[in-house]
Structures are given as C-alpha cells and as structure tokens.
SEMARKE-54147 format. One record per residue (C-alpha): residue number from 1; x, y, z. Coordinates in pm, 1 decimal. Layout:
N
[node NUM [X Y Z]]
...
end
This chain:
480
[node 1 [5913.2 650.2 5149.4]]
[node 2 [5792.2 383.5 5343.3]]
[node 3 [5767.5 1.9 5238.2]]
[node 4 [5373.7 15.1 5221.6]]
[node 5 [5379.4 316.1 4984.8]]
[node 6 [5599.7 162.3 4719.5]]
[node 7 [5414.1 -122.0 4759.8]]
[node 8 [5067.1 73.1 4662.6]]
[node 9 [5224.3 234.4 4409.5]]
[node 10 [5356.7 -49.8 4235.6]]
[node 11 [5034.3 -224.4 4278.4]]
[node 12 [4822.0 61.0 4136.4]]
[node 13 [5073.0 162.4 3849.5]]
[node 14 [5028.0 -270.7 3734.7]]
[node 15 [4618.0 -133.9 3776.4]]
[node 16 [4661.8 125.1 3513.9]]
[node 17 [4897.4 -37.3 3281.7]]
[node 18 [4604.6 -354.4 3270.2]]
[node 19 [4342.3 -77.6 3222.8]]
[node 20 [4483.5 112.5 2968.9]]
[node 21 [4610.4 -223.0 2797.5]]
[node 22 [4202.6 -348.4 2800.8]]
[node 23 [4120.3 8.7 2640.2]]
[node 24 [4376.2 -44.9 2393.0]]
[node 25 [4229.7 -419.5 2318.7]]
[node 26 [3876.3 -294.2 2334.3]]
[node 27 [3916.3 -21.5 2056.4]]
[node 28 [4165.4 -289.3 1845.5]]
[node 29 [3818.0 -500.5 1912.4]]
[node 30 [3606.6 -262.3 1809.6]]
[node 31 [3834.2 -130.8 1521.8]]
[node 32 [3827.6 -499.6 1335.6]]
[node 33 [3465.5 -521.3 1392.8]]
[node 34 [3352.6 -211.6 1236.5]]
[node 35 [3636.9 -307.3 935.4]]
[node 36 [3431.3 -655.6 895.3]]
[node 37 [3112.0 -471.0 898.6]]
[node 38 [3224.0 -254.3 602.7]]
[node 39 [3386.2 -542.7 409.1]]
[node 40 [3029.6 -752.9 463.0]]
[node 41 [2879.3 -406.4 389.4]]
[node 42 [3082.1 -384.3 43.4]]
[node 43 [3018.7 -738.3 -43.0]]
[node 44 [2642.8 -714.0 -34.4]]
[node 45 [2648.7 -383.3 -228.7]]
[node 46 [2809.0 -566.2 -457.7]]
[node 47 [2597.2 -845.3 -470.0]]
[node 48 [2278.5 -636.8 -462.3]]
[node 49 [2442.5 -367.3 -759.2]]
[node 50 [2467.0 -668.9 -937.3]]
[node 51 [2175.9 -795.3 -920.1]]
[node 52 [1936.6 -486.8 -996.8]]
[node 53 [2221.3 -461.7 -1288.3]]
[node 54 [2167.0 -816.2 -1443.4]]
[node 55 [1742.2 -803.3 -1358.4]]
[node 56 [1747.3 -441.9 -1602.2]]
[node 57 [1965.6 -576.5 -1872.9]]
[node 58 [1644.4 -868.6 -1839.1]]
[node 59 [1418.2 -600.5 -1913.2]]
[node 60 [1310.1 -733.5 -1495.6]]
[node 61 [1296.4 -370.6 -1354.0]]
[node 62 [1259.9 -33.1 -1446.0]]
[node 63 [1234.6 202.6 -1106.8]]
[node 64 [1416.6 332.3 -802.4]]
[node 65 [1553.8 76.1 -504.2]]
[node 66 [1667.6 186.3 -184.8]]
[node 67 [1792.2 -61.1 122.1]]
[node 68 [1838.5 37.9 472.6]]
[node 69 [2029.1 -165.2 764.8]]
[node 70 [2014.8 -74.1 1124.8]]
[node 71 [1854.4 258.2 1002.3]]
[node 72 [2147.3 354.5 768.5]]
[node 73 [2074.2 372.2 402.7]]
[node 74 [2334.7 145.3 222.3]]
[node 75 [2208.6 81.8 -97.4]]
[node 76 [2035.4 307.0 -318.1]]
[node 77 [2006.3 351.7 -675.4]]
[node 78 [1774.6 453.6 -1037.6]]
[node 79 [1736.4 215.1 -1297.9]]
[node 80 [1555.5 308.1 -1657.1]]
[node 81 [1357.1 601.2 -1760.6]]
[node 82 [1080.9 837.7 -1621.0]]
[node 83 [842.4 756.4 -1919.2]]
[node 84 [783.5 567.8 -2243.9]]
[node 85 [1016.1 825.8 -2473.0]]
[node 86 [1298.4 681.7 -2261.1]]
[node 87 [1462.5 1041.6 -2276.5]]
[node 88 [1465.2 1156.2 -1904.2]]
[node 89 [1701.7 869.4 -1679.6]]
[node 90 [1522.3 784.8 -1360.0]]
[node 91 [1702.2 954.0 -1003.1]]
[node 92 [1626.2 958.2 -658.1]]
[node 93 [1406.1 1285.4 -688.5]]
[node 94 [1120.3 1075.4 -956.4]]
[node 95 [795.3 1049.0 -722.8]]
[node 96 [568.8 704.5 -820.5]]
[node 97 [213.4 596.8 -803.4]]
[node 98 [281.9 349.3 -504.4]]
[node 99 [-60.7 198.2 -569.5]]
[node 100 [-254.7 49.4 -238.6]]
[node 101 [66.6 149.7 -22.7]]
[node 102 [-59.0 536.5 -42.4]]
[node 103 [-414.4 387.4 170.4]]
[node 104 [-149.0 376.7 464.4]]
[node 105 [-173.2 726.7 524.8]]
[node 106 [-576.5 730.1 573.1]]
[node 107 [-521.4 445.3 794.3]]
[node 108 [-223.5 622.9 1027.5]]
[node 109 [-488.2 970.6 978.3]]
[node 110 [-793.9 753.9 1157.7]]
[node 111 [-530.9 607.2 1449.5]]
[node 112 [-399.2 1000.0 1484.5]]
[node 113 [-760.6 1131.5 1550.2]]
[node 114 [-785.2 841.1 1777.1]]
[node 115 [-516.3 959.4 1985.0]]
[node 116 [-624.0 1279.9 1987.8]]
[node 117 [-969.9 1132.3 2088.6]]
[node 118 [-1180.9 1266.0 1820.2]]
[node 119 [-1297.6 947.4 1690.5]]
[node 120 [-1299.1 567.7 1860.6]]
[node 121 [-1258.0 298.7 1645.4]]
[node 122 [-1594.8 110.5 1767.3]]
[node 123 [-1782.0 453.1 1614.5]]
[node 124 [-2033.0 348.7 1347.4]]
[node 125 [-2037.8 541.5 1044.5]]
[node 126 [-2354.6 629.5 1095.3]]
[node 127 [-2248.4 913.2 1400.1]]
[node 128 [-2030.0 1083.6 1087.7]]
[node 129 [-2384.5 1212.2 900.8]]
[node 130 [-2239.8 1073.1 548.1]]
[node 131 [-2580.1 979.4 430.4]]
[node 132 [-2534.5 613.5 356.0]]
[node 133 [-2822.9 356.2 434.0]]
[node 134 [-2911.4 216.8 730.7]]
[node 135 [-2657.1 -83.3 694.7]]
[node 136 [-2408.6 225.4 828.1]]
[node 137 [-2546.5 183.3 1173.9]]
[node 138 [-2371.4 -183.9 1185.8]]
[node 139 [-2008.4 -82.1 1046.9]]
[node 140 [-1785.2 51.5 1248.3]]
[node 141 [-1441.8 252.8 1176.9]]
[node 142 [-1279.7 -78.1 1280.0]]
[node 143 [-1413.3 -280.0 1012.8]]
[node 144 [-1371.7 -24.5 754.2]]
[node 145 [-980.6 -54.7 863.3]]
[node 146 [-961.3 -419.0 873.9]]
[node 147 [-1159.0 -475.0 525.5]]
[node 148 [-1399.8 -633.9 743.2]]
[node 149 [-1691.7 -427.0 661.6]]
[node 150 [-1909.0 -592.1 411.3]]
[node 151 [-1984.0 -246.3 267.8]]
[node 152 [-2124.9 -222.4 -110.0]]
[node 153 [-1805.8 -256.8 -352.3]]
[node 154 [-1733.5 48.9 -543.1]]
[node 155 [-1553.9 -158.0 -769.6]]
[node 156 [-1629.6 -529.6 -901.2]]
[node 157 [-1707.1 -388.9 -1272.7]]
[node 158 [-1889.9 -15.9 -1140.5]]
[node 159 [-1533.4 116.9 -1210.3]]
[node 160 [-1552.1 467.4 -1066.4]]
[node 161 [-1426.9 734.3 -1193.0]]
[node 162 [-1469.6 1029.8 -931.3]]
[node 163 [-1575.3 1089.1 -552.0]]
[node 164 [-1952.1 1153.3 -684.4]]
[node 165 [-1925.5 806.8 -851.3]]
[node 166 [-1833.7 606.8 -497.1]]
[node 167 [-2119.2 794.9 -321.2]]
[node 168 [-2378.3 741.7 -547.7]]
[node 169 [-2292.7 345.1 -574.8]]
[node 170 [-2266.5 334.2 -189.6]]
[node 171 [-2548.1 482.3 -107.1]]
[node 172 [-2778.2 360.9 -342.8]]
[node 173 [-2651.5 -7.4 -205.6]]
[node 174 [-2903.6 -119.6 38.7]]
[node 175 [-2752.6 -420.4 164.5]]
[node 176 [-2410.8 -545.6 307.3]]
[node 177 [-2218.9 -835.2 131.7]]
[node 178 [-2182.7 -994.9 448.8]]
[node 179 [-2253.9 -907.3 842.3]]
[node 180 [-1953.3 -642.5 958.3]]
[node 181 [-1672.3 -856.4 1108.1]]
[node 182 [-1762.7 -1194.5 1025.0]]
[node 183 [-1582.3 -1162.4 650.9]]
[node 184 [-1338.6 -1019.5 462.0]]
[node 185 [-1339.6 -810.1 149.4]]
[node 186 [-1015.5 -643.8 -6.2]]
[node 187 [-1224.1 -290.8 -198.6]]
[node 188 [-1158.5 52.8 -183.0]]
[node 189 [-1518.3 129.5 -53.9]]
[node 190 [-1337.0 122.2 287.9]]
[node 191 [-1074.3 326.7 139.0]]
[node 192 [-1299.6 598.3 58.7]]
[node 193 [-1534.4 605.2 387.7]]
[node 194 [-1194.6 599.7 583.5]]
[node 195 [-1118.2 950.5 425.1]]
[node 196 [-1412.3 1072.8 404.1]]
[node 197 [-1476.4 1047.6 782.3]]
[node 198 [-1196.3 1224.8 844.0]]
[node 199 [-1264.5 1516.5 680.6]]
[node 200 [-1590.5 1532.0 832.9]]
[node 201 [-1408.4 1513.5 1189.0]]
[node 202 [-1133.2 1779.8 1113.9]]
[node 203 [-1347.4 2015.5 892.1]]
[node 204 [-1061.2 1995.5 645.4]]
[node 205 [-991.3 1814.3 326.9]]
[node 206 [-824.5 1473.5 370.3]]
[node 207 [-550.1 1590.2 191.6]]
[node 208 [-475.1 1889.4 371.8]]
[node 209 [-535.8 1680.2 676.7]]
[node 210 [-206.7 1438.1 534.5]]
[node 211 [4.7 1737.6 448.6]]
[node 212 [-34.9 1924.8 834.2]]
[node 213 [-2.1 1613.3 999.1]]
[node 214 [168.8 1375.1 811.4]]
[node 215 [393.7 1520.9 512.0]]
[node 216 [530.8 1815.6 683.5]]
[node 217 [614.3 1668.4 1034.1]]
[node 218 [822.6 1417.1 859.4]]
[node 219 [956.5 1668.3 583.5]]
[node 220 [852.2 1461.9 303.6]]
[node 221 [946.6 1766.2 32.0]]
[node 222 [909.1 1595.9 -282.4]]
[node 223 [536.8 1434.1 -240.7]]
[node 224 [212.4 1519.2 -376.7]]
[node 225 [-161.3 1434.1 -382.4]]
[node 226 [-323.3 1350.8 -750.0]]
[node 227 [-18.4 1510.3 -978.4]]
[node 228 [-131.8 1596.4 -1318.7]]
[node 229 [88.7 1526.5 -1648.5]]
[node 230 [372.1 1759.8 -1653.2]]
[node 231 [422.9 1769.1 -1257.2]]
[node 232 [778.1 1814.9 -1226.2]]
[node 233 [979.9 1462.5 -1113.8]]
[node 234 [628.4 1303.9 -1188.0]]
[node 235 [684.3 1003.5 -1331.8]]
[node 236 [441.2 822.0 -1623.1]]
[node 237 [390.6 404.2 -1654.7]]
[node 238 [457.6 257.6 -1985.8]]
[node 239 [425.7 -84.7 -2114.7]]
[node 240 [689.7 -305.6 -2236.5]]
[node 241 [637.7 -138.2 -2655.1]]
[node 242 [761.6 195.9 -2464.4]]
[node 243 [351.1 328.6 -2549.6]]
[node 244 [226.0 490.6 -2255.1]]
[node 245 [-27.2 339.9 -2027.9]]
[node 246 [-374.5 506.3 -1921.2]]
[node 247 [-356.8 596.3 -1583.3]]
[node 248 [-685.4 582.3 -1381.3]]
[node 249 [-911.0 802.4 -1306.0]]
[node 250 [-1074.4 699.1 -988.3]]
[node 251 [-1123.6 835.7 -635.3]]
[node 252 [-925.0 1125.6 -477.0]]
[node 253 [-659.0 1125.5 -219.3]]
[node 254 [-386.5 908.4 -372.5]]
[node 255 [-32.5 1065.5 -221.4]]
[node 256 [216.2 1043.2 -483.8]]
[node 257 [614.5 1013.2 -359.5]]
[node 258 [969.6 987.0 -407.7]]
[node 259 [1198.4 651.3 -275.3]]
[node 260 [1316.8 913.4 -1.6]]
[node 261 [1018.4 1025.8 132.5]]
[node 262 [883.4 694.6 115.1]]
[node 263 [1153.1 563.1 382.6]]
[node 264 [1082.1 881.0 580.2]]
[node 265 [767.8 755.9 597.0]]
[node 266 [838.2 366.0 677.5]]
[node 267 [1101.0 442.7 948.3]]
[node 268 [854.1 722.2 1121.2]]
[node 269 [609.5 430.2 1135.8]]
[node 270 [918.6 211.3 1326.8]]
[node 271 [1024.1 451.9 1575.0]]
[node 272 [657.2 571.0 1646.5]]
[node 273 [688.2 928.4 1571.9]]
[node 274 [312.1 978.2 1454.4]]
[node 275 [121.7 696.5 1651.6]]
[node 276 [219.1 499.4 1939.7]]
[node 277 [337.0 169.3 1883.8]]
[node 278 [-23.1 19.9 2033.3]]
[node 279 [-153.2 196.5 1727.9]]
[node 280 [110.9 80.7 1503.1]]
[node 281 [37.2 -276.4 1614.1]]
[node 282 [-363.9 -207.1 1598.6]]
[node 283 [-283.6 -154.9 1223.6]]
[node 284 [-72.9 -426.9 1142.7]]
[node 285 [-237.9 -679.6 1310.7]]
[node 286 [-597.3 -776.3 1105.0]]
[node 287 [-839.9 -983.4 1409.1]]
[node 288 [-1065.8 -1043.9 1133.6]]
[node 289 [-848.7 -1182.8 849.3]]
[node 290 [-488.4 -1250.1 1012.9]]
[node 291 [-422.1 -1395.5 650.3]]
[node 292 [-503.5 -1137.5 429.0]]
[node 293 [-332.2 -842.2 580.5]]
[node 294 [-543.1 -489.3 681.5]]
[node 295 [-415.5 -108.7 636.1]]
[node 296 [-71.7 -165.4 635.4]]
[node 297 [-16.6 -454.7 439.2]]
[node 298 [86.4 -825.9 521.4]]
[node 299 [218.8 -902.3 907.3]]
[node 300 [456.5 -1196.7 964.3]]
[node 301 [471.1 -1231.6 1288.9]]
[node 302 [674.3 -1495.7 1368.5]]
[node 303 [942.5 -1366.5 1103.6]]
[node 304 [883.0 -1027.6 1216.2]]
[node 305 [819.7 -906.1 883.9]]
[node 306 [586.4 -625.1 733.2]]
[node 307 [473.9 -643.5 306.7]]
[node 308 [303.1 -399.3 163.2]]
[node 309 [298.3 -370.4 -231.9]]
[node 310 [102.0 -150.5 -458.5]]
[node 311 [-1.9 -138.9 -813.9]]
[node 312 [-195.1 79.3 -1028.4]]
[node 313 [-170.1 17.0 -1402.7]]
[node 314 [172.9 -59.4 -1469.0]]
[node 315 [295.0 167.2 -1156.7]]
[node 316 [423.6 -169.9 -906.3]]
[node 317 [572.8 -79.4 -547.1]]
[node 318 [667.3 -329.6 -240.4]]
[node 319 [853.6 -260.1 81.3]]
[node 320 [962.5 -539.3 293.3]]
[node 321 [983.7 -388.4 674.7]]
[node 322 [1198.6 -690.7 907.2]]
[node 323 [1205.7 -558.5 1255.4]]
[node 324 [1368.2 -897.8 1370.2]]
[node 325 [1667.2 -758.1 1144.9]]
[node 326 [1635.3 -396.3 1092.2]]
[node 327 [1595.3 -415.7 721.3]]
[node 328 [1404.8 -165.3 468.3]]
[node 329 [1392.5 -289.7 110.7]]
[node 330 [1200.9 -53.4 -90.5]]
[node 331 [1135.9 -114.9 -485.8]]
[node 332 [905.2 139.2 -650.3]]
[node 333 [877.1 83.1 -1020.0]]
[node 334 [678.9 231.0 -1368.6]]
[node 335 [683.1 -56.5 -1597.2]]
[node 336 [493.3 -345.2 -1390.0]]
[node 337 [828.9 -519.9 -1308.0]]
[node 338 [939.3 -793.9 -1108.3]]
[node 339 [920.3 -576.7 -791.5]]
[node 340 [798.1 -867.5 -610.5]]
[node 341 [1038.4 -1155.7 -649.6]]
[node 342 [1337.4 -907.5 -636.5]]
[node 343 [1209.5 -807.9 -299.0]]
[node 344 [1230.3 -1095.1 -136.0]]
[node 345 [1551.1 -1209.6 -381.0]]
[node 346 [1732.7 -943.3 -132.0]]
[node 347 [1609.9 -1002.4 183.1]]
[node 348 [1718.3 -1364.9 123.4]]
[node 349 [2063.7 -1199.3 43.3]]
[node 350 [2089.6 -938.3 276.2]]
[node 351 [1997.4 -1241.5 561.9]]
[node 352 [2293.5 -1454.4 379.8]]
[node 353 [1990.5 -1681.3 233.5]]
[node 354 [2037.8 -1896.1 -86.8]]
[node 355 [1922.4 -1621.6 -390.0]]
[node 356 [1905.1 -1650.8 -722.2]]
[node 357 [1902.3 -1387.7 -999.3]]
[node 358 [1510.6 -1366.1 -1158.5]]
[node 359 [1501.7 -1530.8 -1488.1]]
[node 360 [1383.8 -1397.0 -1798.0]]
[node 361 [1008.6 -1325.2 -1772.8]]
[node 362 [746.4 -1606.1 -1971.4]]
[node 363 [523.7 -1300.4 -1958.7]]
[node 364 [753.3 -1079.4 -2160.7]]
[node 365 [864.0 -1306.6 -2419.5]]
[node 366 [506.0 -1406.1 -2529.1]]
[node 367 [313.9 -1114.1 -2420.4]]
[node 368 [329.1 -939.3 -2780.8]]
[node 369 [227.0 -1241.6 -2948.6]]
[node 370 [-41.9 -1280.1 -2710.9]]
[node 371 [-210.9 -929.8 -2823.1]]
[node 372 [-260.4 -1049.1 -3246.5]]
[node 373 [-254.3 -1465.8 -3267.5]]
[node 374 [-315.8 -1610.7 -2954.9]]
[node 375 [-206.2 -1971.1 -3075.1]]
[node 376 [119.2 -1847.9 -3217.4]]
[node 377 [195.8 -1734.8 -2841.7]]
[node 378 [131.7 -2092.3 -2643.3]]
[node 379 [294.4 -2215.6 -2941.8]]
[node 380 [594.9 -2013.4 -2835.4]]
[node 381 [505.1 -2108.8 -2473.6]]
[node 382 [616.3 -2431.2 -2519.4]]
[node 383 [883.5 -2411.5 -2755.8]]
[node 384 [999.0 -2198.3 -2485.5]]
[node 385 [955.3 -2466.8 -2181.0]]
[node 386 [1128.9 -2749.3 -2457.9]]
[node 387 [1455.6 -2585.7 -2510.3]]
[node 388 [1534.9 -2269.7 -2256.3]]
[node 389 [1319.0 -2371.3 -1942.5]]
[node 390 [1614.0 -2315.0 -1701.4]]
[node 391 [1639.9 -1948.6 -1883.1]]
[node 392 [1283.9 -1829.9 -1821.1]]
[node 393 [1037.7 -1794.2 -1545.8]]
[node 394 [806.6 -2113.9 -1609.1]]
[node 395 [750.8 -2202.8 -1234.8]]
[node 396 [619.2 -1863.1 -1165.1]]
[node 397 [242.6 -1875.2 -1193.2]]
[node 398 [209.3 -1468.5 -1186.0]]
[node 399 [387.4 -1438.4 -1516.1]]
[node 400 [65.5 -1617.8 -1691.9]]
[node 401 [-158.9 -1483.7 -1444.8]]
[node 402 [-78.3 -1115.5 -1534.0]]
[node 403 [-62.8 -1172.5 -1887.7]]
[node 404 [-383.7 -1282.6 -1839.3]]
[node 405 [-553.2 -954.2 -1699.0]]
[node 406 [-361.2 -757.1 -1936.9]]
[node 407 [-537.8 -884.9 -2230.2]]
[node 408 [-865.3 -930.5 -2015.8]]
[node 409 [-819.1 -505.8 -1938.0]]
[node 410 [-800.6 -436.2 -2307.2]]
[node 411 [-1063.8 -638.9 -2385.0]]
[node 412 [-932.4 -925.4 -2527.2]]
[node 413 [-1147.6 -1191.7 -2340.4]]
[node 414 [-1124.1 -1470.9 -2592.1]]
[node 415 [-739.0 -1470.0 -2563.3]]
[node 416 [-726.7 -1403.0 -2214.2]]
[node 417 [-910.8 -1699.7 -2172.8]]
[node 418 [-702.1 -1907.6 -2358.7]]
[node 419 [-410.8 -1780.8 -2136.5]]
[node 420 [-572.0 -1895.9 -1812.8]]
[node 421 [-669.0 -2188.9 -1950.5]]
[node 422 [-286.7 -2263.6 -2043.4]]
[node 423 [-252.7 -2128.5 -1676.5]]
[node 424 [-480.0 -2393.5 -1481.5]]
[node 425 [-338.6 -2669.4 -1676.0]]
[node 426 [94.6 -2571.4 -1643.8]]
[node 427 [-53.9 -2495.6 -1214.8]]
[node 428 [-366.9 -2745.3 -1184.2]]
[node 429 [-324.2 -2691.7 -789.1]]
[node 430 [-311.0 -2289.0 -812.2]]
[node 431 [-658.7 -2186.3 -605.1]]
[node 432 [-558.6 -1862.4 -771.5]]
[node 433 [-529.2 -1881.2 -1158.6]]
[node 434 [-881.2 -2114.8 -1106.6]]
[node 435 [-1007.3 -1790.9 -980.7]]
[node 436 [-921.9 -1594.0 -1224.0]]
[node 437 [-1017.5 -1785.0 -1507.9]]
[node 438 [-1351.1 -1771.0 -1319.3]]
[node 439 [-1347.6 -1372.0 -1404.7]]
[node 440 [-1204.1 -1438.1 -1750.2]]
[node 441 [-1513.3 -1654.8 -1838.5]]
[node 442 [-1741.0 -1485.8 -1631.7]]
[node 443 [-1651.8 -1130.2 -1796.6]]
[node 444 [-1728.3 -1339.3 -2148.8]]
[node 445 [-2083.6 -1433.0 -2033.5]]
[node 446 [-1982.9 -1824.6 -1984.3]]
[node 447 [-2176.7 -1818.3 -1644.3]]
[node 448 [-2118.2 -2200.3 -1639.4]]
[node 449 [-1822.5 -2246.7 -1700.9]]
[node 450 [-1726.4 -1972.0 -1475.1]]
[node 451 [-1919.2 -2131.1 -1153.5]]
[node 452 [-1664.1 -2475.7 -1253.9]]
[node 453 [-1350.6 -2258.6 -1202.5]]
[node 454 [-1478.6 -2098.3 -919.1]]
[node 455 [-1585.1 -2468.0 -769.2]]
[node 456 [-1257.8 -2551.3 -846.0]]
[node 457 [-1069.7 -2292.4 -651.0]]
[node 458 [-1270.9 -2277.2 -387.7]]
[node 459 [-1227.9 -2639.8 -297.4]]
[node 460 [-844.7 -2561.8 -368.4]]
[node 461 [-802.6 -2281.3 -134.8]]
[node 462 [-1186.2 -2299.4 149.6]]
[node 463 [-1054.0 -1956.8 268.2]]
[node 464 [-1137.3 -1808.9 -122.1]]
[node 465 [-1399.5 -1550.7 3.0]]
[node 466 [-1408.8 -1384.9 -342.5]]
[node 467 [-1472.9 -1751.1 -495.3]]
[node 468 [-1738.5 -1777.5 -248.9]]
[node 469 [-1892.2 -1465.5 -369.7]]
[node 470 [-1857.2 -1473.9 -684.8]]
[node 471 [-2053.9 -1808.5 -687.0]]
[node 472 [-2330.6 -1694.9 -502.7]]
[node 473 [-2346.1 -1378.9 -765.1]]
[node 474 [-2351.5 -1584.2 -1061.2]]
[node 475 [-2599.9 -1846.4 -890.9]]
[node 476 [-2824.9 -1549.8 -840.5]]
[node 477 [-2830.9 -1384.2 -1144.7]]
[node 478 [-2924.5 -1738.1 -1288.1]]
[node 479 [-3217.0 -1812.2 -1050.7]]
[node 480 [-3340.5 -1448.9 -1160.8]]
end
C-alpha cells in the first residue's frame, strides 16, 4: 500500500471519528434539552395544579381547564360538580353553554359558503328574500359579521324568547340605529340574520349545516345543538346557594360542547383546516371597531393574542389563543367563576410573567347579604376593605359590577342601585360601572338621573357607543 493511500485513509478515518463524535454531541444536545423541557414542563404543571387547586378551595372556579403548548395538551383537568346537587364530579366528557363563543361557528359557516362562492360578503340581506324592511337593502353580510350593522336590537329589554320572537321585532323595526358601517353595536340581531342566511343559501337547517361541515370534519363526538335537561354529560349552572339557575330561552342554534371538542375546534381554526387563513384573518380582524372585537372575539395584534369569552346565566367560558407562543388556555365553567382573571393569571405564568393567585371574591362574601338588607352588605363591604383588604378582591371593579346585574336580573333594582352606587364611588374613573348604573336607574324609571351616569361615562370613555345611545333614547322618550 502506497504512501498516498495510508495517508487518505488516515485522513478519512479522523473524518468519521469527528462525525460520529458531532452525532454523539448533537443527540447529548438534544437529550438535555428535551430533559429541561420536561423539568420546565413539570414545574408549570405544578404551578398551574396549584393554582386551579387553591382558586376552588376559594370557591374561584367550578369547571373544566385544559392548556396546550406547541399543540400538545399539557395540562388538563375537572374541578367541582355538574349541577347544584353537587352529586355528579365534573370530567373531561361534561359539555358547557360556552355563551357568545358558540356565534363562532355561524361566523366560520358564512366564510365557508364564501369559499365555496355561494355568498360574498358585500351581499345585502336583502338578495336572501328574509322579508325584513327596506333598511335590508343597506346591510351587508359584512356588517352583520363585524357588529357593524345598525340593525334593530332583538334585545335591549324585548328579551326574546324564540326564532318567531327575533323576526317579528326585526321586521316590524323600520329604521337602523345607525348607518351600516359607520358604528358599532354588540346584539345578537346579527347573530340571528347570520344563521338565518345560511340556511336560506344551503336549503338546510343551520344546524345541520354545523354538524356536515363543521362537527363531523373535526370529529367533535361529544357536542350538541340546544340540549334539553337530562342530556347525558349536559351540564346545569347553579348559583353560589347550590339552587339552580334559569337557563334562557332565547334564539336557536347555540352548539353546546365538551373542553375537548372545544380545542378541536380552536386548533382547526390555527392550522386552517376549514377556512383559509385570509378568512381566518377576515374574522379576527374588525375594520369597523378594531377595539371591540367581531365574530371571533378580541384580536391583539401586536401580542399576537386571540380572547373570546362567553356567558349565559351563570355558564362563563374564555380561551386565550397566543400564536406568538403557541398557547391554548381554555376555562369553561357552570357557576359564573373567575374564568377571566385565571385566564390571563396563566398565560402570565405559562410566559414566566409575575402571577398571583385570585383573592377571595368581594362579590361572594357580600352577595347573600346583598339579596335581604342591602345596608347590612356595604356595611360588610367595608368592614371587609378595614381589616382583610389584602385577602379579597377590592381592586377588581367586576366583582361589584356583577353583583350588581345579579340583583338588577331578579329584580331587585333598589339594591342594585345601591351597589353601583357603592361601585362609582370605590372606581369614580370606571367609564364602565357609570354605565351601568345608567341601566340600573334607568330600568327604575329615574330617567334623570340615568342621563347623569350616562354623561358621566361617556365623557370617561368618548368611544361609549351604548352611552351614546342610551342618551339619545332616554332624551327621546322625554321630548315625546
């Protein structure tokens, strides 16, 4: 063997030893990343089991939670009971109400037919034949969408109860609340036209419409349109006494579902396996109200984050959706809980944020005092704020706020005035609770003082477009 061979096979065996030693130091790499993946993995399961632990034993949250990172589930567990006899333990199987959430899938239905190019979004109503007044020539499917539309509200004290209510209030409503696409107005009106045109474009029922091209697709096995008492997995809300709450009875087409099902659904909106993601984005993004959200909830866009939460009666949902950072945080709850805060409470942990564990809710510890001596209950307010402030939830406007509509809905407007009176004063710069009160007083016949409160949060927050109204309303009715 010649000199130049030995030499080339030296050289090339010193080749394969470096190779094989950078394989070996890749894997070893590799190997002690995935093991400080799982030990960061473990330590925010830990963090996050004891959180949801510590915000039950507060009586915070009663419901299912699931978490997903870089499309893997990681965290996923039931806290509580099905319904008020507390007899049945929550699991992953118990479908929810998931409130305004469920108006997703007549929003992803319109985009679908879209696609398929049996509607365009710049259609006016009026080419669908639904027999609405003339104002449907100026609305378009775009508006109704966006909340843009400045259609009749079917709600605003007409409370209906079935489909035949909504039509008969819409289309004995001559005139728009404002031109189509200059305003903004959150009401299911838009809800119900949305579904409505679709069935009158597919020549099927908008909920067999969901279930061919929505439900089964995605193999969403435990969800269900409009389940009756008894359903099985159906879950029931119930307030904090354990009594159960009346559920309302209100327009068709709400799709009931379990925490599973419900990330089917979230991460087939991600990867664009019903709509393209032009359509995705033509949902997210509202051109009329970038503020307030359209069809799919809230858009952050420079944080990259999606929020959508629900509520109907004391059924409370959220999802947080952060493409930036691949997280899914879904809460779905029975019991009107602190979905909300303990949403974002694991986001901030899951980024490695500051977080702190919810404190005991204001709302809760006066609420049943609230219902039989009014006075008694600020009483206890402040005793409260005096000598356990750092234990209880006093900077969180909400907790007054909500006690406030509680006793407004069973028709206790004397002490749910008193409540957001307390409310204006403990947050004088909350646009909000100003608002509110507004109702309160307005639902009690105190037209004047109602149009102060609505002054007042108007010039808090200009962008109030329900303040707006609302004053106009009143001002009307007066000059009658």
């Amino acid at each position: 063997m010649n000199n130049t061979i030995v030499t080339f096979l030296f050289l090339f065996s010193i080749h394969i030893f470096f190779q094989e030693n950078e394989k070996n130091s890749q894997f070893v790499k590799q190997q002690k990343s995935e093991i400080k993946a799982n030990k960061t993995n473990k330590i925010l399961i830990s963090q996050i089991d004891s959180l949801m632990a510590k915000s039950y034993e507060r009586g915070l949250f009663n419901g299912n939670v699931l978490i997903a990172k870089n499309e893997e589930i990681i965290y996923q567990k039931s806290f509580g009971f099905t319904d008020e006899t507390r007899l049945t333990a929550l699991n992953n199987q118990s479908i929810f109400n998931i409130g305004s959430i469920a108006k997703e899938f007549n929003a992803v239905s319109i985009m679908i037919l879209a696609e398929r190019s049996l509607l365009n979004l710049d259609d006016p109503i009026s080419k669908f034949n639904l027999g609405l007044p003339k104002w449907a020539e100026k609305v378009k499917i775009r508006h109704l969408i966006n909340y843009a539309s400045g259609i009749p509200p079917i709600e605003s004290g007409l409370n209906p109860v079935s489909d035949a209510d909504a039509w008969r209030i819409l289309r004995s409503s001559d005139n728009l609340l404002f031109e189509p696409g200059t305003s903004y107005k959150y009401d299911n009106g838009n809800v119900f036209l949305q579904r409505r045109i679709i069935e009158k474009v597919t020549g099927m029922s908008f909920q067999q419409f969901v279930i061919k091209n929505i439900v089964k697709p995605l193999k969403m096995t435990n969800s269900v349109f409009d389940p009756k008492f008894g359903y099985k997995n159906r879950t029931s809300c119930y307030d904090f006494d354990n009594v159960r709450c009346p559920e309302i009875n209100f327009i068709s087409g709400w799709l009931w579902v379990d925490i599973n099902d419900f990330y089917k659904w979230i991460e087939a909106m991600n990867s664009n396996r019903l709509i393209s993601k032009k359509s995705f984005q033509t949902l997210l993004n509202n051109p009329y109200a970038k503020d307030e959200g359209g069809s799919l909830g809230r858009y952050f866009e420079k944080e990259e984050l999606q929020r959508h939460n629900g509520v109907s009666y004391k059924f409370e949902s959220i999802f947080l959706n952060d493409f930036k950072n691949n997280i899914t945080i879904i809460l779905v709850s029975n019991n009107l809980n602190r979905v909300w805060d303990l949403g974002y409470t694991i986001h901030n942990l899951m980024l490695g944020k500051e977080y702190k564990i919810p404190k005991k809710s204001v709302y809760l510890a006066i609420r049943q005092e609230s219902l039989y001596n009014i006075n008694k209950a600020i009483e206890r307010y402040y005793l409260l704020k005096k000598n356990s402030e750092k234990e209880y939830s006093f900077k969180n406007s909400n907790e007054l706020n909500k006690l406030g509509y509680e006793l407004l809905r069973l028709g206790k407007n004397n002490e749910s005035i008193e409540i957001f009176k307390l409310a204006t004063k403990e947050f004088p710069k909350d646009a909000n609770l100003f608002d509110s009160y507004g109702e309160a007083l307005l639902r009690n016949n105190q037209k004047d003082e109602a149009i102060k409160m609505y002054k007042k949060s108007v010039e808090l927050n200009p962008k109030n477009e329900n303040g707006k109204q609302m004053l106009l309303k009143i001002e009307n009715e007066m000059n009658e």
